[in-house]
VOPAGU-2260 file (C-alpha; in pm, 1 decimal, decimal comma):
REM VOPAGU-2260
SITE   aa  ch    i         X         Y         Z
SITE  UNK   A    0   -1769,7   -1489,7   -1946,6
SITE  UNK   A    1   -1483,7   -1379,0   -2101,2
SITE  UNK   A    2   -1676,7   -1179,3   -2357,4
SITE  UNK   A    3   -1768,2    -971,9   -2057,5
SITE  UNK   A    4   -1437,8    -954,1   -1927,1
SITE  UNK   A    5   -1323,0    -813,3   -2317,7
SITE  UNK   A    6   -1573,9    -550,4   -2304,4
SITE  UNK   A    7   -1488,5    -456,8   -1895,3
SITE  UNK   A    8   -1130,4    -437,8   -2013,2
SITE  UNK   A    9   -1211,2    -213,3   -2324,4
SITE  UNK   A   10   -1356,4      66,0   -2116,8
SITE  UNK   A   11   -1037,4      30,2   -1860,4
SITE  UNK   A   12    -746,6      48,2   -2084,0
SITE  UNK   A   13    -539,4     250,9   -1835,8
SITE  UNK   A   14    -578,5       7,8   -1593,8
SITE  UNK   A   15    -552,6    -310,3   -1813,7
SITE  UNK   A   16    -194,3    -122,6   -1907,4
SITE  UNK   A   17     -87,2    -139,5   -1511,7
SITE  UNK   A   18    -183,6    -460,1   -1472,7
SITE  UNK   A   19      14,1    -573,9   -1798,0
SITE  UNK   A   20     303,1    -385,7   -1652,2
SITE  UNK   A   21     280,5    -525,7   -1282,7
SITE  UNK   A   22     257,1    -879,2   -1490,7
SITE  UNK   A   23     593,1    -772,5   -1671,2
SITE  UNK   A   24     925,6    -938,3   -1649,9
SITE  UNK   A   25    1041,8    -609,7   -1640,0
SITE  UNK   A   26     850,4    -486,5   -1288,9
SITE  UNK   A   27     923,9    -865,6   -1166,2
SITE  UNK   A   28    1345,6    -764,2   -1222,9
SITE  UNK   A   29    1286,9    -412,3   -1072,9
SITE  UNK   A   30    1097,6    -608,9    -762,8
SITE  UNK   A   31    1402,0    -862,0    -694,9
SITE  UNK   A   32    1659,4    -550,3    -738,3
SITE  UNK   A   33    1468,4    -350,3    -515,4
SITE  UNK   A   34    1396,0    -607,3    -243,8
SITE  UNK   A   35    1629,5    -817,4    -265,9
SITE  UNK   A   36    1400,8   -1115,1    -245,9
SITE  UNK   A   37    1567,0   -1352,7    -481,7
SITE  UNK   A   38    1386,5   -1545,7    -744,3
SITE  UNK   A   39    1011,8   -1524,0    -808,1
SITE  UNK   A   40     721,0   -1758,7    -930,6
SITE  UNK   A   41     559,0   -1632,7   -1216,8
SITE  UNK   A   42     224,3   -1636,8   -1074,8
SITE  UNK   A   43     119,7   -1258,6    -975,3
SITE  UNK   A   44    -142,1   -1237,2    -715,3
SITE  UNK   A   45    -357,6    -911,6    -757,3
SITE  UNK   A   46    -627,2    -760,8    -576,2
SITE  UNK   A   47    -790,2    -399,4    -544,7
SITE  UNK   A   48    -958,1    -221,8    -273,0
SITE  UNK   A   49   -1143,4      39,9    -233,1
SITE  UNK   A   50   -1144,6     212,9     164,2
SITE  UNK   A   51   -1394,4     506,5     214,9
SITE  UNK   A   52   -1387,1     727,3     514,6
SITE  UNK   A   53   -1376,5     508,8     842,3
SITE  UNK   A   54   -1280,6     160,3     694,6
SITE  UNK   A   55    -966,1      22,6     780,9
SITE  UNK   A   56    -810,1    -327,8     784,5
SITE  UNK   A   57    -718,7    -463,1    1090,6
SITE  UNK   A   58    -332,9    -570,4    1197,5
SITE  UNK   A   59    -230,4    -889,5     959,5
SITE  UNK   A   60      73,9   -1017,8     764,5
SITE  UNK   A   61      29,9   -1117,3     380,6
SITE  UNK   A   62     192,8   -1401,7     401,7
SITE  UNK   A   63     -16,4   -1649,3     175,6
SITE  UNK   A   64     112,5   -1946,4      28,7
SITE  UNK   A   65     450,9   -1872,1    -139,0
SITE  UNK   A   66     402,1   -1493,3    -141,3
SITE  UNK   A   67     782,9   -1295,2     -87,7
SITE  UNK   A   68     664,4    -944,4    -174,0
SITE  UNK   A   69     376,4    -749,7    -132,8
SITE  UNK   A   70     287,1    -416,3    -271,1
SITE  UNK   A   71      37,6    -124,3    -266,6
SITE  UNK   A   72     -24,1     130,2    -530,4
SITE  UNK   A   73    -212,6     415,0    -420,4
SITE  UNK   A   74    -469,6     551,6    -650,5
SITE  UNK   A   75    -593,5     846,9    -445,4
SITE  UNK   A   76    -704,5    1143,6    -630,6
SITE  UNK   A   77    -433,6    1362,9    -753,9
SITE  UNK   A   78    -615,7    1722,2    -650,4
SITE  UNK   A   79    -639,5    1670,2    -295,4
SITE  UNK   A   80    -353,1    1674,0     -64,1
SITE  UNK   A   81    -313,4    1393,0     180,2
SITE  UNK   A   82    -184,9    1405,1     538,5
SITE  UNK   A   83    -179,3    1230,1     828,6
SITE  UNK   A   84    -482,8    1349,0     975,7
SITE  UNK   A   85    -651,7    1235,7     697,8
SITE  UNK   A   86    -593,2     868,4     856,1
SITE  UNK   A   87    -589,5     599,2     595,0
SITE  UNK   A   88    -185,7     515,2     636,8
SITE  UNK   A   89     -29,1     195,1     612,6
SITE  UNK   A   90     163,8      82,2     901,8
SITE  UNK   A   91     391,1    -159,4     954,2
SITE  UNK   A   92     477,0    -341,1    1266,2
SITE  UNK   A   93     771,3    -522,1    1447,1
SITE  UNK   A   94     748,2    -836,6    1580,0
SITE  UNK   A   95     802,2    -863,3    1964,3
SITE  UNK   A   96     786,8   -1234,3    1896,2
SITE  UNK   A   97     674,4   -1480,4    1662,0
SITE  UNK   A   98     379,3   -1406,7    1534,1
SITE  UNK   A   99     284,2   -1104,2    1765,4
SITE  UNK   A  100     301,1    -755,7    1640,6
SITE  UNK   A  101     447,1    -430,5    1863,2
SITE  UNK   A  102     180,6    -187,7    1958,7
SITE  UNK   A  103     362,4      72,4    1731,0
SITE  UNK   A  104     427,8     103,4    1449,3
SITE  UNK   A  105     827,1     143,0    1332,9
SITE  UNK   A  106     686,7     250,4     962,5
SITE  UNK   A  107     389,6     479,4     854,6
SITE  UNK   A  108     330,2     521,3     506,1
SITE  UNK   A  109      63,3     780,7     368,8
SITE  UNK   A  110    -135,0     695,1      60,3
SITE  UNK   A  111     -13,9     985,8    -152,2
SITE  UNK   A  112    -114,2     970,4    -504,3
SITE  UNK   A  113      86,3     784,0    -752,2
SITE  UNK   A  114     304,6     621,2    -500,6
SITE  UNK   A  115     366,6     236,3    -425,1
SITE  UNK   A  116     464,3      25,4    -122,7
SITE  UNK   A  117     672,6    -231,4    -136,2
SITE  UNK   A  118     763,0    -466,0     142,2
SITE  UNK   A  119     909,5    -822,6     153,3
SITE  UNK   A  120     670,5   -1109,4     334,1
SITE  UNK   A  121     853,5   -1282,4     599,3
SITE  UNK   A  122     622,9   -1601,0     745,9
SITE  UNK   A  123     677,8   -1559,6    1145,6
SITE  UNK   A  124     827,3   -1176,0    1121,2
């Protein structure tokens, strides 16, 4: 198995680099400084997705486990210009109590290219 992985990895450098980097002690200072979230684990919890036209994922918080911070780089291709029409933003909700999201959003982000989302995980917000 991890043979495999060693030959996946060699024909992703660029993207074995950002992981190393979001896996830094470096990016883990800039994400307390930034946030404001106070001391973090070690362990780095990393996922990717991939939406097409029409997918979407429906209203949910990311609280999971221990998890303070979330993020979201967005990969989307550099030659096309993104806008809200487009769809495909992240929004974030308030909470009109615990546990139960607004029906608008107070934040919409667009997934411009080369940009990240940060946002702190609050269990119950």
């Amino acid at each position: 198995c991890n043979g495999v992985l060693m030959e996946l990895a060699a024909k992703m450098p660029e993207l074995i680099a950002l992981r190393d980097s979001l896996y830094s002690d470096d990016f883990k200072a800039m994400i307390k400084e930034v946030t404001g979230c106070g001391e973090l684990s070690d362990a780095v919890d990393c996922a990717t997705n991939l939406h097409t036209t029409g997918c979407h994922l429906l209203c949910h918080d990311d609280v999971i486990g221990t998890r303070k911070v979330s993020f979201i780089i967005y990969l989307t291709s550099p030659d096309e210009e993104w806008c809200a029409d487009d769809g495909g933003a992240l929004e974030i909700y308030p909470s009109v109590s615990e546990g139960t999201p607004d029906i608008v959003p107070y934040k919409t982000v667009l997934p411009l290219f080369n940009t990240m989302a940060i946002f702190n995980v609050e269990p119950g917000v």
